[in-house]
N, C-alpha and C positions, 0 to 999 in steps of 0.2 A: 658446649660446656665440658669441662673435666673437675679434674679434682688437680691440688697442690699438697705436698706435703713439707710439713713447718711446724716446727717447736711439738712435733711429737703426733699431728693430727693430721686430718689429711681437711681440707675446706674444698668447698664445690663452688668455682669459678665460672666466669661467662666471661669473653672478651669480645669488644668492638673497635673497630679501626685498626691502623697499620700497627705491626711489631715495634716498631722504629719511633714513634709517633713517644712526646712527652705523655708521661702515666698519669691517669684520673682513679684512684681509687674508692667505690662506693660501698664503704660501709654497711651490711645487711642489718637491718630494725624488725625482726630478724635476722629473716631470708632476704637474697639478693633480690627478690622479685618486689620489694619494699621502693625499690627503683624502677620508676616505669620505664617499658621500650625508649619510648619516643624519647621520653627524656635521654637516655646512654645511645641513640643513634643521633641525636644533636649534639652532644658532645663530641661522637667522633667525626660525625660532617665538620666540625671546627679544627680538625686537626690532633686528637686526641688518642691514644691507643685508654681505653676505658677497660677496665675491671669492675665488674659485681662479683661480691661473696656472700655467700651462706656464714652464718656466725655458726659457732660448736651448737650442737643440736640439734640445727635447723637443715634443711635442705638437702647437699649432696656433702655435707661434711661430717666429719666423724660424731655420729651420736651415739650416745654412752645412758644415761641416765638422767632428763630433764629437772627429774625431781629433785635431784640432789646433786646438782651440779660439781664435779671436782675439778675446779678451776674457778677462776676469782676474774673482777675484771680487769686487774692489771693481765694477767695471761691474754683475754681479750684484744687489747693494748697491743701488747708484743705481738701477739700471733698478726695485725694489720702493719707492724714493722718486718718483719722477717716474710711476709708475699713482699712486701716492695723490694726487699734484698732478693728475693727467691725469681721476682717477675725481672726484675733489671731495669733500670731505664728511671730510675730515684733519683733524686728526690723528688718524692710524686706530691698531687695534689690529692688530699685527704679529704672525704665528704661522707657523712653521716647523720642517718635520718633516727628520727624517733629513739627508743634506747644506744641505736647502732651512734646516734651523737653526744652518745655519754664515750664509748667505745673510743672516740676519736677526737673527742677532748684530750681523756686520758693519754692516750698514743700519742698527741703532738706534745703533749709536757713530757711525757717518760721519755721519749725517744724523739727530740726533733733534728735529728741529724737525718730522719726519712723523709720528711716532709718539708715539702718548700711552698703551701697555703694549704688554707683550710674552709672548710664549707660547714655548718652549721646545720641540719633544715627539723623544725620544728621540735624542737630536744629543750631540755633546761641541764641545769649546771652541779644538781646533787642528784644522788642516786634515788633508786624507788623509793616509797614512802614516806612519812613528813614532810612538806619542803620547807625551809627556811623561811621567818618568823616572817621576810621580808617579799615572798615569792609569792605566785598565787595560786593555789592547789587545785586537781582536777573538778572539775563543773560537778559537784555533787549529783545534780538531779541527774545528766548523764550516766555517769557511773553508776547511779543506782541502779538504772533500768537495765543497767550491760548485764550488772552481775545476778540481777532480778532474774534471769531468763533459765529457764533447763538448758543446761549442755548436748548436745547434739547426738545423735551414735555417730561417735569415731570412724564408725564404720563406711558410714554410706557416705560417699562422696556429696551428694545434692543436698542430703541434712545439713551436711559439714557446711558447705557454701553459701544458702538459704541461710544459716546462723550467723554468719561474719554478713553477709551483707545486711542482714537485720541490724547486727550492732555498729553498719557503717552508717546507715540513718541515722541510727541514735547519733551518733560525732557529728556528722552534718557532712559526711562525704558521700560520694557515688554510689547507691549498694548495685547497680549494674556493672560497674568497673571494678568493685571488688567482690561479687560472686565472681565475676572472672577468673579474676587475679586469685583468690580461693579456692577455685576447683584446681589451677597449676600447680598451687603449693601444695594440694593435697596429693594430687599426682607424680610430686617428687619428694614426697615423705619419708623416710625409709619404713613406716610401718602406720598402724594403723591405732597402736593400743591409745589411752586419752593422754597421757604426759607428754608423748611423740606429737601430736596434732595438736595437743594445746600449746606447746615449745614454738611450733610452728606458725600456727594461727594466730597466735594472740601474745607470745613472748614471754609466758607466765617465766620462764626460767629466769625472768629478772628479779623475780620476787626471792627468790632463794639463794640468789648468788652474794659472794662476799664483794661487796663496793667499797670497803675502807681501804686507804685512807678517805678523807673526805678531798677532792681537788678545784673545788671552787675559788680558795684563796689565792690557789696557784693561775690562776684564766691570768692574770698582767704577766705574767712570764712567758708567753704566748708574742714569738715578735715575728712568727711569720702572720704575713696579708691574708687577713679571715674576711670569709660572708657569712652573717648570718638572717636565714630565710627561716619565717615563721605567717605560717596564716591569721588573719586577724580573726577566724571564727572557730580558731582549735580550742576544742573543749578536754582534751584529752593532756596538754602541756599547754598551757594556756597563756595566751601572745607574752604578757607580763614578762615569762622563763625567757624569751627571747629578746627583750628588751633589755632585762639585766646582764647576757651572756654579752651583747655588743656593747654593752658600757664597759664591762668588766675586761673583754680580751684590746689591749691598746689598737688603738685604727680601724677596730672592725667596724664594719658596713651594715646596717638592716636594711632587708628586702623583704618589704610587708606583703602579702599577698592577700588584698584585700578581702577576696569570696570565698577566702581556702580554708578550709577546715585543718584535718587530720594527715588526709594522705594528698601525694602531687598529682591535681590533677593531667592530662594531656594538653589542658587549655592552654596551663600554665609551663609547660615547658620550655615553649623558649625564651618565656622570660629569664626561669632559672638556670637554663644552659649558657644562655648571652652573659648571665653576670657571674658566671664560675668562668667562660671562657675568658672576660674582661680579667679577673680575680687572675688567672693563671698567668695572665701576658703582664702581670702587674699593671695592669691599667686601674684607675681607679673607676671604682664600681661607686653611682650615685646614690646619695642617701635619702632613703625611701622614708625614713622613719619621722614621723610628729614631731612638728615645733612646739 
């Protein structure tokens, strides 16, 4: 792991595979650890030089103040154009999980001269809160329970972990795979106070950030080869957001994942690595989606 610096911050990188190797760029939902191992070591067994990032706040990258974010998600945007300028080897293949796939929506409309496809995985097409009249918003009963809960002390690593894997039951993912994955992201925090560890943990910093304009009407202006992958049991962006993103971007592909919740499991990795790989070679990736 290191750090990059672009458009003024510095972001905490992880790379896999050769230098040389066409670029996989994974989008952090927050943190880069939003992208499992297994997953970014089958990408680069495919041929791939793979990046994961830390978004701003999260991780090994410049955090400043979660609460009040100064920077908007077009910055966002940019900052995942200017690594693929900074890394070399562009126009890369753009992939973005959870809010990191609002990130990289954004980024292929602003700037598609970085990006040569795209990867979608369990995200919708407007920013935090409301969704559109025609969307279907997060699983109320879910949500209730999440935010029903005490917050953890900040402090103690196993509190911290023990909470997010509680609230990965509630979504209907792994909470052994994600106390894991929770204690890592706590152990590359840069601190411990609650804004820092909730930026981290949980993304709250999307609640606060500036998302306008709105870029849903723009998804048909999107003419590079997209996938998009969505669990049929995410209660958190719920499969619906991912039906309308692949009607909406021309040619894209759904890749439903039958038993998947919220986050990727290990199960399901190589299915997701075989169809970004396919996706990349321009090969056409088969359409998973309901007759």
């Amino acid at each position: 792991m290191t750090t990059v610096a672009v458009n003024g911050v510095d972001l905490g990188i992880e790379s896999f595979g050769e230098d040389d190797a066409p670029l996989v760029l994974l989008v952090g939902g927050t943190t880069m650890l939003s992208w499992p191992d297994a997953l970014c070591e089958r990408l680069a067994d495919g041929g791939r030089r793979v990046v994961r990032y830390d978004l701003r706040d999260s991780g090994e990258s410049t955090t400043a103040d979660p609460e009040e974010p100064a920077y908007t998600l077009r910055d966002l945007a940019a900052d995942a154009a200017a690594l693929v300028e900074e890394l070399g080897g562009g126009p890369a293949l753009l992939a973005g999980v959870g809010v990191g796939g609002m990130v990289a929506q954004v980024a292929v409309l602003d700037h598609p001269h970085a990006f040569s496809a795209l990867t979608l995985v369990g995200t919708r097409a407007v920013a935090p809160g409301p969704p559109d009249d025609d969307l279907p918003d997060h699983d109320q009963t879910a949500i209730g329970r999440l935010f029903a809960r005490s917050m953890p002390r900040w402090d103690d690593r196993e509190a911290v972990a023990e909470f997010v894997a509680d609230g990965a039951a509630i979504l209907g993912d792994d909470p052994v795979a994600a106390r894991a994955t929770a204690a890592r992201v706590w152990d590359r925090a840069p601190g411990t106070t609650p804004s820092v560890q909730m930026a981290n943990q949980m993304g709250l910093v999307f609640s606060r950030l500036d998302c306008t304009p709105r870029w849903r009407e723009r998804l048909p202006e999107i003419a590079v080869p997209a996938l998009v992958v969505h669990g049929r049991r995410n209660r958190f962006f719920a499969f619906g957001n991912g039906e309308a993103i692949a009607r909406e971007i021309p040619g894209a592909r759904l890749l439903v994942l039958e038993e998947v919740a919220t986050a990727i499991p290990d199960a399901a990795t190589r299915e997701v690595a075989e169809a970004m790989l396919a996706l990349g070679q321009g090969v056409a990736v088969r359409d998973r989606s309901p007759r």
